[in-house]
C-alpha positions, 0 to 999 in steps of 0.5 A, a space after each residue: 645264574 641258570 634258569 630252570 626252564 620248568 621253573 619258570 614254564 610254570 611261573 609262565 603259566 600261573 601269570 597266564 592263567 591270572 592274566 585270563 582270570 583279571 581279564 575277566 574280572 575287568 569285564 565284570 567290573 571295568 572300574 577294577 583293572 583302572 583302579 587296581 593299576 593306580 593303587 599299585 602306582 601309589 602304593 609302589 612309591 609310598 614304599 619307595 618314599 619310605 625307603 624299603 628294600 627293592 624286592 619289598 617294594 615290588 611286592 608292594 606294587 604287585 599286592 596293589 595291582 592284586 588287591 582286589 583280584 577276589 572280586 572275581 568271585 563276587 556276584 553280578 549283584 555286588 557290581 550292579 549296585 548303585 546304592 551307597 550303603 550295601 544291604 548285610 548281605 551284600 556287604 557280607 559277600 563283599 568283605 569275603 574278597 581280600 580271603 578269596 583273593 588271598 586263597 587264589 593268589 595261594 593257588 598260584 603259589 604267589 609269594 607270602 608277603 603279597 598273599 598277606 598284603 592282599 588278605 589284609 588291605 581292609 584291616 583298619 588300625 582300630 581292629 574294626 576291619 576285616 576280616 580278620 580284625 587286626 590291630 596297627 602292628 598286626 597289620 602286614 606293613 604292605 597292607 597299611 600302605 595298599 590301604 592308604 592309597 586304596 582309599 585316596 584313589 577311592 575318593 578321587 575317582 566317579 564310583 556308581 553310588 559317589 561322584 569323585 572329591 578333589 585331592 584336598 579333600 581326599 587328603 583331608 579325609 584321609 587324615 581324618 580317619 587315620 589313627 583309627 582307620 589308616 596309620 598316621 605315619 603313612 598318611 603324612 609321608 603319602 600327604 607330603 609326596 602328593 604335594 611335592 608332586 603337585 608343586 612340580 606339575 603344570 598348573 594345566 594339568 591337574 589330572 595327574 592326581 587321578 590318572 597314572 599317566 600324568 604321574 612322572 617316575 
């Protein structure tokens, strides 16, 4: 198969100039880069474990990695908060991130599918989500799944207005709010791969369920 050189010069340099606009939303938010690359983690097995095609699954990975790249857009105010519930404005400005995202990622003519993933990883499976309030079936699979793992790495890791919850509890919250949040199916087959992959780890080492690095392939 041959390579266009300007082709992919200029794939080249959409990927750089993401690079430079990730980088600086790290700055702004450095709990941003960690989280984002485990939701990936988590995202890119569940669609592993689910059987999906290889080309849909590495667009699983990167809508994950992806996610939350509208942030960037966000005032220092969002980032400085430190009180759990947002003010209406805040949360206004917050729930704008998966359009900006998407809008971004459209500018660098990034694949449909992951454009919709990220656009659509806060949709709940009640159509109380945002921002387009989409209902189960309406929600891009990819989302669903970015949307269950967002969650889980949310309530495990130290977040400026919570402390963490151990992975049980996560786990119990996550079946708690599935059916009108998150889809049930997902939330079981990510329960049961948590569990093997707990069953198989050494008992000194229960970090793994929040760092990447403690997570075999």
């Amino acid at each position: 198969m041959k390579i266009n050189p300007k082709r992919f010069n200029t794939a080249a340099s959409q990927i750089s100039k993401l690079a430079v606009i990730a980088t600086a939303l790290k700055i702004k938010d450095p709990y941003t880069q960690g989280h984002a690359r485990r939701v990936a983690i988590y995202a890119g097995r569940l669609a592993k474990r689910l059987g999906l095609p290889r080309a849909e699954v590495e667009n699983i990975h990167l809508g994950g990695l992806l996610h939350d790249i509208g942030k960037i857009a966000l005032s220092d105010r969002v980032f400085n908060n430190t009180n759990r519930q947002l003010s209406e404005e805040l949360l206004a400005e917050v729930q704008r991130h998966p359009q900006m995202g998407a809008a971004l990622l459209k500018n660098f003519n990034f694949p449909a599918p992951i454009i919709d993933y990220v656009l659509c990883h806060h949709e709940k499976m009640d159509g109380s989500g945002y921002p387009l309030g989409l209902k189960s079936h309406q929600i891009p699979l990819g989302a669903k799944i970015i949307r269950v793992t967002d969650c889980f790495d949310a309530i495990t890791t130290d977040r400026p207005y919570q402390p963490r919850k151990s992975s049980n509890e996560a786990l119990a919250i996550l079946r708690q709010i599935s059916g009108t949040d998150l889809s049930p199916e997902l939330v079981e087959v990510f329960v049961e791969h948590l569990k093997e992959k707990a069953q198989t780890q050494i008992m000194a080492r229960p970090i793994w369920l929040y760092s990447p690095a403690g997570i075999t392939h």
